[in-house]
N, C-alpha and C positions, 0 to 999 in steps of 0.2 A: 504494500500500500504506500505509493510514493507520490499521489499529487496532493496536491490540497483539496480537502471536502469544505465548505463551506456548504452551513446549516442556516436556518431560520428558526425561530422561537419556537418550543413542541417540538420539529425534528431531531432525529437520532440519524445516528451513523456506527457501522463496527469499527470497532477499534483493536489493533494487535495487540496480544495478551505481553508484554513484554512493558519493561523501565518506561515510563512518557515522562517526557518534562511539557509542564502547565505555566505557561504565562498569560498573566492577567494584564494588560497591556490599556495604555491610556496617552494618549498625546500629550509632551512634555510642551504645557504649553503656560508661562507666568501668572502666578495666583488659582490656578486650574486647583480643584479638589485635589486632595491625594487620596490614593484605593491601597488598601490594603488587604493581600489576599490571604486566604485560610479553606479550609479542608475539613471536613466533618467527615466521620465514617461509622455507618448507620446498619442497625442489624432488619432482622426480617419485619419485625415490628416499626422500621422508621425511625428508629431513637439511638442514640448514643448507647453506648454501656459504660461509659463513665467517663469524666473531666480526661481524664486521656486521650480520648475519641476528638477531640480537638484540637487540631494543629495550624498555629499561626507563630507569629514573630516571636512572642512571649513563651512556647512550647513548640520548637522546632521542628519537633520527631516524636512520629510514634513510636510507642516501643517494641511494635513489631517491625521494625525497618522498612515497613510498604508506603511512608508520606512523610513526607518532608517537608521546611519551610525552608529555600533556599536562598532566598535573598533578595535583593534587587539589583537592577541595571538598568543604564539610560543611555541611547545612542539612537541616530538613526531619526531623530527627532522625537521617538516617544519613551515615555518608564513602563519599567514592565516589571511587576512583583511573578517571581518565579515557584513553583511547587514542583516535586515528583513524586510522582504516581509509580513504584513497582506493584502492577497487579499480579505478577506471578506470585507476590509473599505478601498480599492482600486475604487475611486470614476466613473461612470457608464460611464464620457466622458473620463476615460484613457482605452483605448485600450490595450497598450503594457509599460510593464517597461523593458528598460533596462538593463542588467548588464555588467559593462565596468570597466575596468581599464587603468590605466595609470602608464610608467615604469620613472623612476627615475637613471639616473647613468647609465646609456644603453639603451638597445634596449629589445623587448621581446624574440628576437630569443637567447638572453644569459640569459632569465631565467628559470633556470632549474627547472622541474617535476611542467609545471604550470597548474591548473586545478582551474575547479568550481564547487561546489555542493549545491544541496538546500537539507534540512533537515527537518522534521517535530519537534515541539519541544519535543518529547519522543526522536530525536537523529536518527530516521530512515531516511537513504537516499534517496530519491526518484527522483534524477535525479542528473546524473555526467560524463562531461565532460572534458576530458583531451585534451590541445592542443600540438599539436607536428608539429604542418608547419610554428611558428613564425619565422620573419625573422627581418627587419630591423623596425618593426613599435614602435612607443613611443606609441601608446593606441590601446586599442582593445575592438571590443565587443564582449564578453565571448557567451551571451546569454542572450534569452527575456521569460518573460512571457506574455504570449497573450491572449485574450479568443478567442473560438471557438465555436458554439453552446451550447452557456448556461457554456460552462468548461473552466478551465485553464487550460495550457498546457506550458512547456517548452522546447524551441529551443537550441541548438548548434548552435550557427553563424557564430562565429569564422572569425569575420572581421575587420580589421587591421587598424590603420592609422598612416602615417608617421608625423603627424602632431601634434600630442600628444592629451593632453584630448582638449583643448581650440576648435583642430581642430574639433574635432569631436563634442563638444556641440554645433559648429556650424553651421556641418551639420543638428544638430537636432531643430535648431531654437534658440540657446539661443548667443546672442550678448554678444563677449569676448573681453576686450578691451583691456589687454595682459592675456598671458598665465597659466593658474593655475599657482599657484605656487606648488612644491611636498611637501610630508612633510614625513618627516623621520620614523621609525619606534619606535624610541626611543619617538619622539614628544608627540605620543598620546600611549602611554606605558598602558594596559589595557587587563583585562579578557577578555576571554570568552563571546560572548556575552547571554542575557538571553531573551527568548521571552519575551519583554514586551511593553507593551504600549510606551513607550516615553527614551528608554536608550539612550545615550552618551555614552563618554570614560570617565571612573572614573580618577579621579584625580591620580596623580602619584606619588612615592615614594621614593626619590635615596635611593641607595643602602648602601650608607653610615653613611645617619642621617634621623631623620625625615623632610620631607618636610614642612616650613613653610608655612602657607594657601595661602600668597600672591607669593608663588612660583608654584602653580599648574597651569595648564593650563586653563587659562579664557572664550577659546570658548563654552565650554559645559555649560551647565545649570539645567544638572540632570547625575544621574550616572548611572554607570550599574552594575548590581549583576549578578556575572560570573555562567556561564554554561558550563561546559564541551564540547568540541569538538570531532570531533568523534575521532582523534591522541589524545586526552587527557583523553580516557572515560578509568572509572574504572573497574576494572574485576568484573565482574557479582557475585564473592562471595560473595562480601558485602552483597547481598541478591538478591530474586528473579525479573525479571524484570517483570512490566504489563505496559496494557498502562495508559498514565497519565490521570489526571481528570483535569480540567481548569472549573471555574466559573468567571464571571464576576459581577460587581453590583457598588451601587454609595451609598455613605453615607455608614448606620447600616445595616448591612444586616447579613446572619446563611447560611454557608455554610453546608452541608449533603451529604458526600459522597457514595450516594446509593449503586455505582460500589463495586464489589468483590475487598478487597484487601487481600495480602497472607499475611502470619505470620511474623512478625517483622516488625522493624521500618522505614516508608516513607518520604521522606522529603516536607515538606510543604514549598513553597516560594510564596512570596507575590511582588505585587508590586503596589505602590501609588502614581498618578498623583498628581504633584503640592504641596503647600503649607499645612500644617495643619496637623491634628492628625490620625495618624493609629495605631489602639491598636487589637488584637486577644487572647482571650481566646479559650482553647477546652470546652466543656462541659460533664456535667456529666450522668449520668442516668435519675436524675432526670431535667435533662437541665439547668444545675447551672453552672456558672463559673467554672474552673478547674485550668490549667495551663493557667498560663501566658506565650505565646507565643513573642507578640512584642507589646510594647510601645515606638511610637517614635515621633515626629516632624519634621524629616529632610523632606528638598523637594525632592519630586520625590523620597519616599523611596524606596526602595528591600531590600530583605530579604530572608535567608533560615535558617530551623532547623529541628532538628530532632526530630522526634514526633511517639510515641508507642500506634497505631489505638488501640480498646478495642477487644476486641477477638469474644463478644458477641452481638454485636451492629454496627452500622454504623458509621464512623468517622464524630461528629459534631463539626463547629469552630465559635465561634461569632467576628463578624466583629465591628469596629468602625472604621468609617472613616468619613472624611471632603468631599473627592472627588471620582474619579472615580478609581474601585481597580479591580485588578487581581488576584486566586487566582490558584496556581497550586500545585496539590499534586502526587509526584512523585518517582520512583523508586531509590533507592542508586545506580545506574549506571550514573547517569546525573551527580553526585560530579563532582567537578574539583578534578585533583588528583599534592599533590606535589614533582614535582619533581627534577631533578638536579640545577635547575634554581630558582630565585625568583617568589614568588609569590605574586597578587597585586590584592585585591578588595574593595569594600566599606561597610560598613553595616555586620549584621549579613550575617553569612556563616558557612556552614560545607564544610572542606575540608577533602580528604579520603590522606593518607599516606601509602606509602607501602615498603617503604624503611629500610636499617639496621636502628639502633640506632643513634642517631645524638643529635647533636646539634642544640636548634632553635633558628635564631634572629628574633627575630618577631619587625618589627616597626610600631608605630602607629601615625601618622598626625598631629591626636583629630578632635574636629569638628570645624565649619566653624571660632571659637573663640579662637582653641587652645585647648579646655579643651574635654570637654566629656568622656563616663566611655568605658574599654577595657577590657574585659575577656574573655579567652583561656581555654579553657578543653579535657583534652584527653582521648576517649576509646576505647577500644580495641576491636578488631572485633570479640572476646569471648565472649563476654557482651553487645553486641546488645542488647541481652531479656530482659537486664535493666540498663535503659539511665541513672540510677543516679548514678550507678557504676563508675562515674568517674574521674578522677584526675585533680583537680585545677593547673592550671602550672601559668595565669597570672590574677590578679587581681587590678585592678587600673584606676586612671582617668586621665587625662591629656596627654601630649604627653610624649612618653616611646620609649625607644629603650629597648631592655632587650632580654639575651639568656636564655634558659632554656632548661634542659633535657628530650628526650623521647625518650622511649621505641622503640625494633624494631615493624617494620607493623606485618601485616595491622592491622591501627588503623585510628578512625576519629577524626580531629583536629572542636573543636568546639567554635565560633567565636562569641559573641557579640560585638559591635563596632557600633562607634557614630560617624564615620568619614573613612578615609582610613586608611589603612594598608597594610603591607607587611609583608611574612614567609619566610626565607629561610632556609633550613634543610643542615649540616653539618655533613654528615655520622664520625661516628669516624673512625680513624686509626685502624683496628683490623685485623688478620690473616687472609690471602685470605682461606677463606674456599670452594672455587670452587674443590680445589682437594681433599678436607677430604670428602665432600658432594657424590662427584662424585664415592668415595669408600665406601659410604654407612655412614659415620661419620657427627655427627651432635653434637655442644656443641654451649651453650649458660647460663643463666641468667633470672629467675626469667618464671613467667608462659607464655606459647607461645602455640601459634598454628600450626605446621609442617604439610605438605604432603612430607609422607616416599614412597619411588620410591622402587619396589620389585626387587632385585638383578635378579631372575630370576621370569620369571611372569608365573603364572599359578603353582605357587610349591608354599609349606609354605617358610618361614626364620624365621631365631633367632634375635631376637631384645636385644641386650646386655645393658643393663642402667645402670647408675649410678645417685645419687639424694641424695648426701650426707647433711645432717647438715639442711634440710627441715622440715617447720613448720607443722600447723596445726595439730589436734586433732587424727586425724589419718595418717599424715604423707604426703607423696607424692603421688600425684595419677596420674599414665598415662592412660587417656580416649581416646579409640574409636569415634569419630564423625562422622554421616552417613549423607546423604545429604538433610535429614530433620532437620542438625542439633542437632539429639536427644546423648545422649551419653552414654557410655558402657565401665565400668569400665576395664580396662587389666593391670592395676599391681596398688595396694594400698601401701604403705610404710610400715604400721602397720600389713601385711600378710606378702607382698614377700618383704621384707627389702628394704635398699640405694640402694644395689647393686646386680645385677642376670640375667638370663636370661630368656628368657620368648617366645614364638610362635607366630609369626604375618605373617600376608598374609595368612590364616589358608585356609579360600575358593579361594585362587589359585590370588586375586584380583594383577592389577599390581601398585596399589596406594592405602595410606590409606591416613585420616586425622587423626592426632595424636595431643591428648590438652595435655598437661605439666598443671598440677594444684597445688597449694602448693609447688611449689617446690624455692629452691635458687638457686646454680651452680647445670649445670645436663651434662651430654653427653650420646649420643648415638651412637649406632654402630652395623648395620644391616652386617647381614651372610650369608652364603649360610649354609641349614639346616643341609647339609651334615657335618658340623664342630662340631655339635653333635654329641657326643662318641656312641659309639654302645656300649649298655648296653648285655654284653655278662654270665655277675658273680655279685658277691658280692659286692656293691661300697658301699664306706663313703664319706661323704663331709657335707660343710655348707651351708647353704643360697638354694635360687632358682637356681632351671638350667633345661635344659632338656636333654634328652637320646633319641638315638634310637633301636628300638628292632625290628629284623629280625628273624622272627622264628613261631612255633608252637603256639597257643592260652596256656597260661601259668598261674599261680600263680606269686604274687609279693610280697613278706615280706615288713615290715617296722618297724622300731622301731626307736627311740631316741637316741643318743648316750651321747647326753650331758644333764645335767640334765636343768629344766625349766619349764614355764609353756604356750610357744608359740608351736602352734597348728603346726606339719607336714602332708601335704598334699599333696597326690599325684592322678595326673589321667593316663587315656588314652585319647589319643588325635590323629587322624586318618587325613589325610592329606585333605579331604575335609571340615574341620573345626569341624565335632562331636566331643563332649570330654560327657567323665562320668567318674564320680570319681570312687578310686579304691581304697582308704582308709583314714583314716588321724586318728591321735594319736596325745594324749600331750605325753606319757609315755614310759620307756623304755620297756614296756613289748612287745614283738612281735606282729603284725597285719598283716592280709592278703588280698589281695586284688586281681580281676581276670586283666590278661593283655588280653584284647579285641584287636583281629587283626581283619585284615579286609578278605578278601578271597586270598593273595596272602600272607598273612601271614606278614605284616607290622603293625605296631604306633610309634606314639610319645610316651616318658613317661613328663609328667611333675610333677617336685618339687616344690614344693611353701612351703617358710616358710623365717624366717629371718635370717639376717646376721650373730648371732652367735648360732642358733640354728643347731647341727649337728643329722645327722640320716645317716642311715644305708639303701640300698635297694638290694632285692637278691630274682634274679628269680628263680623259682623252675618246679620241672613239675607237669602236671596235677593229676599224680600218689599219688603224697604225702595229695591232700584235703582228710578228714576225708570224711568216708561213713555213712550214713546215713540208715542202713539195718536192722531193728527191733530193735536195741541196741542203746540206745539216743546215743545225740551228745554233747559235750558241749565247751565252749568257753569264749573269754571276748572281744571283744571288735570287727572290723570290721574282718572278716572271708567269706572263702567260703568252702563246701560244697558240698558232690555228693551223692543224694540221688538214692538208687540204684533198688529199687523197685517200681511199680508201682504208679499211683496217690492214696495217700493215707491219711488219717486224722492223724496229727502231733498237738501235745500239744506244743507250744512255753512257753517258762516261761521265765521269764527275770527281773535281780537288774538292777535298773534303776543308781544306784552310786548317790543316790541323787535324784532321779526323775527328770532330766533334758533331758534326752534320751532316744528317742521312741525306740524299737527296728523295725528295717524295713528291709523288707524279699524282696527280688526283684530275678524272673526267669532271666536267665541267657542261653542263645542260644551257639549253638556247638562251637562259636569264642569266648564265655564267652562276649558275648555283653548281658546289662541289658535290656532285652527288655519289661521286664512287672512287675509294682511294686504286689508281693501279700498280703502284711499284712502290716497295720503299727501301731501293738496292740502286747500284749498278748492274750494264749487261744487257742481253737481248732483253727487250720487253716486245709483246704486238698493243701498241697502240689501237684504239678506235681513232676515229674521224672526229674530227670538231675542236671543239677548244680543248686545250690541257694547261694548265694549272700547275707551276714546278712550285717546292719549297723547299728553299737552302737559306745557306749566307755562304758557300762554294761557288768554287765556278760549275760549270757544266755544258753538256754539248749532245743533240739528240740526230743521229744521223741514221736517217732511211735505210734499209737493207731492199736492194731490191735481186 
């Protein structure tokens, strides 16, 4: 059951027998009521069987572990008071649980876009209800789950009371002797909640300093490790979604993830009832310890990390533990993500960012003593393929407050921690680039991942760069990404220089992914193709660019103009993305190459070569190739050719300038497209008839056998 059911008032829907998490949800909208949610669990008669049977802020847990109060979270523009529901350990005499709220500061008819939904813990909705008839009531019940022949199932009730929560627990059998009291939003300040066994509200953070221990809040007695909300879930780039894997077990036990998982990195979270030791290693091949995953002692731990399954094998994990544990291995969509707002959880965590460049203050608590160890690491969602690629930003023990710089998203903030903490990210001040973007202009700072939007879709464009003063061995590289992630070089620094132009959207696409690698300051600046010159004569210039050619199937010159020893290279490149090259020299001496059109007599030309390499390009007609007619041929370096008589035996010969270069003969069709290589030797070859195509930088010499 993975799409969202949306119900009306009195409708029911089944629901999977399995962990739901229940958010009560309301638009965070200034001065708006605040809802506070709670759970009643009700036997064949309708009634409580005792003050236990009800769970809210003040009584987090029942004490059969099937209902929880998990906390609250705001993002996405609404709050949402969170509950879970395990119906599997929903004990055989409750009938029905409850879900009900209670308003604070008003009424429900003035809380705006109020709604409830239950969720599976992979984040799928499976049942949701929006109300819209509140009016004057202070509590309400949202909605039950019930069984039915053997199933559970969830209702829309949508029934009111003026009398607030007190009222209503009374109806349901539990003796109120004054009124709940409400409790703020701020009170129990907390993630996300995480299916798990036994969470609470994690302790809380102000926003100013670290919270001293005897400053958190004393009701709870175990924490909670946040879990994204469906308003807070990350974009599915991070990587691919499946569904999650959950194991259970008590003490030592080896998890074995049989299930398919896809390529890259899944997050592993844990979580441990009660007092005592939880440690996890992966294993190896041979079934030997690997990574150290968690070693902890805190009570009631949770936990999450990032973990890269083996490609070749099944994900193995060994367990130690004291008590009773959770284990769930899950997609990078479940991250909490951060955003404008502070962020506040307990324990190990990975959080996904997706924001400009900022500033981060990250504060830490320490553990229940003050002290305990805190470390932060950032990677960037380039280097998913490997986890150790990444940058230390905090490393320490104790309680910290401390700011530190990070890169723009998306990237994952990764959290070790022996206590609470909070992140808040401070976008820097930088130029609104919504309107350079919006014309196709794109500048930034060190390596990044971009999707470039096609000016016009279903046509190529000129991709204009710049990537001056860039490292690495071979310079700057801008890489192709495709949606396997694989990647496909489109400009190297050490070929097409800092600075040039170059052909993207080549098959008409109207988005690309574009990697920035090696590079330092860079800018981009996407064109409509048409701003390439129409290559009509003779042109000189430097660096890369391209041309357009409108015309007849043609010869292309090339030569050098400045002396050197960087390589000029030019193709054809046709607007459905084919390209074949048409020549390339170090030397000033002249080279020829064919301009392949297509049937209405169009290409691109592209030049590739560096910034201060100049050369020369000059179309010719078909008239001027050398014939090929009993009388050799001869040449030096890439050339073409018309041989004018039938298929015949031709003696190739060929100075290799060093023996570095094959000579390679390739047929050549009536638009001078390369469509068949024939020799890539010296010696008898049988040529066909028509154009031929040599490539060298040798001399060479083709002479008739007749």
């Amino acid at each position: 059951m993975c799409l969202m059911t949306h119900i009306t008032k009195g409708a029911n829907t089944p629901v999977p027998a399995a962990l739901l998490r229940v958010a009560v949800c309301r638009q965070s909208v200034p001065g708006a009521p605040t809802v506070d949610a709670s759970a009643l669990l009700l036997d064949a008669a309708d009634k409580v069987r005792g003050d236990a049977d009800l769970v809210f802020y003040n009584q987090p847990a029942h004490p059969s572990g099937a209902v929880r109060h998990a906390g609250t979270a705001e993002g996405g523009g609404q709050f949402t008071e969170w509950l879970e529901v395990d119906l599997p350990r929903v004990e055989p005499a409750v009938q029905r649980v409850l879900i009900a709220g209670s308003c604070d500061g008003g009424v429900f008819g003035q809380v705006p876009g109020l709604h409830v939904q239950a969720l599976t813990a992979d984040g799928a909705v499976v049942a949701h209800y929006a109300v819209n008839d509140a009016r004057n009531e202070t509590a309400f019940v949202l909605g039950e789950f019930y069984r039915r022949n053997g199933q559970w199932k969830f209702r829309a009730v949508g029934q009111g009371y003026a009398s607030g929560l007190a009222g209503l627990a009374t109806d349901f059998g539990i003796a109120v002797a004054e009124p709940v009291p409400p409790v703020t939003a701020t009170a129990v300040a907390v993630p996300a909640p995480t299916p798990a066994p036994a969470p609470a509200p994690a302790p809380t953070i102000a926003a100013s300093a670290p919270v001293p221990a005897a400053a958190h809040p004393a009701a709870p007695s175990s924490v909670t490790a946040p879990v994204a909300a469906p308003t807070d879930a990350v974009p599915h780039s991070f990587g691919p979604d499946f569904p999650p894997y959950t194991q259970r077990g008590q003490g030592n036990g080896v998890v074995s993830v049989d299930a398919p998982l896809p390529p890259g990195p899944v997050v592993v979270e844990v979580w441990h009832q009660g007092e005592g030791y939880f440690g996890m290693h992966t294993l190896t091949r041979r079934n030997k310890d690997d990574d150290l995953l968690f070693n902890s002692t805190l009570r009631d731990f949770r936990g999450r990390v990032l973990v890269q399954p083996p490609k070749d094998r099944p994900l193995r994990l060994r367990v130690e533990a004291d008590n009773d544990w959770t284990v769930l291995v899950q997609p990078l969509s479940v991250l909490r993500r951060l955003g404008p707002g502070p962020l506040s959880g307990y324990g190990p965590e990975v959080v996904a960012y997706t924001g400009p460049m900022a500033d981060l203050d990250v504060d830490f608590a320490g553990d229940e003593d003050g002290g305990g160890y805190f470390g932060l690491w950032s990677l960037e969602a380039s280097q998913l393929h490997d986890l150790d690629d990444r940058d230390m930003l905090v490393n320490d023990t104790d309680r910290l407050r401390q700011t530190v710089p990070i890169t723009d998203g998306p990237l994952l903030l990764l959290l070790e921690a022996d206590g609470a903490w909070q992140l808040g990210a401070r976008p820097l001040v930088v130029p609104d680039r919504a309107a350079p973007q919006a014309a196709g202009a794109y500048t930034g700072s060190g390596e990044k991942t971009l999707t470039l939007v096609n000016p016009t879709p279903g046509r190529p464009a000129l991709l204009e760069y710049a990537c001056p003063g860039s490292g690495g061995g071979l310079g700057h590289r801008l890489l192709l990404v495709d949606e396997y992630d694989d990647e496909e070089d489109l400009v190297q620094g050490h070929r097409h220089g800092e600075h040039g132009r170059t052909l993207l959207f080549t098959k008409g696409e109207s988005q690309v992914r574009l990697r920035l690698a090696d590079v330092a300051g860079w800018s981009l600046r996407l064109l409509p193709v048409e701003q390439a010159p129409l290559l009509t004569g003779p042109v000189e210039g430097r660096g890369s660019t391209v041309f357009r050619y409108e015309g007849p199937p043609a010869l292309l010159g090339l030569c050098r103009t400045v002396s050197g020893d960087q390589m000029v290279t030019i193709r054809t490149v046709q607007a459905d993305g084919r390209s074949k090259i048409s020549a390339d020299t170090v030397r000033r001496r002249p080279v020829t190459g064919p301009l392949w059109v297509t049937q209405a007599g169009h290409c691109y030309v592209q030049v590739w070569t560096t910034d201060e390499t100049g050369w020369r390009i000059e179309p010719a007609a078909l008239a001027t190739a050398p014939v090929l007619d009993g009388a050799p041929v001869e040449g030096q370096g890439y050339g073409v050719v018309r041989h004018a008589g039938p298929e015949t035996e031709v003696m190739i010969q060929h100075d290799a300038l060093g023996g570095v270069t094959l000579p390679v003969l390739w047929e050549l069709d009536e638009r001078l497209e390369p469509v068949r290589r024939i020799s890539t030797a010296s010696g008898l070859q049988r040529l066909p008839s028509g154009y031929l195509q040599i490539r060298t930088s040798g001399r060479w010499s083709l002479e008739p056998r007749t």
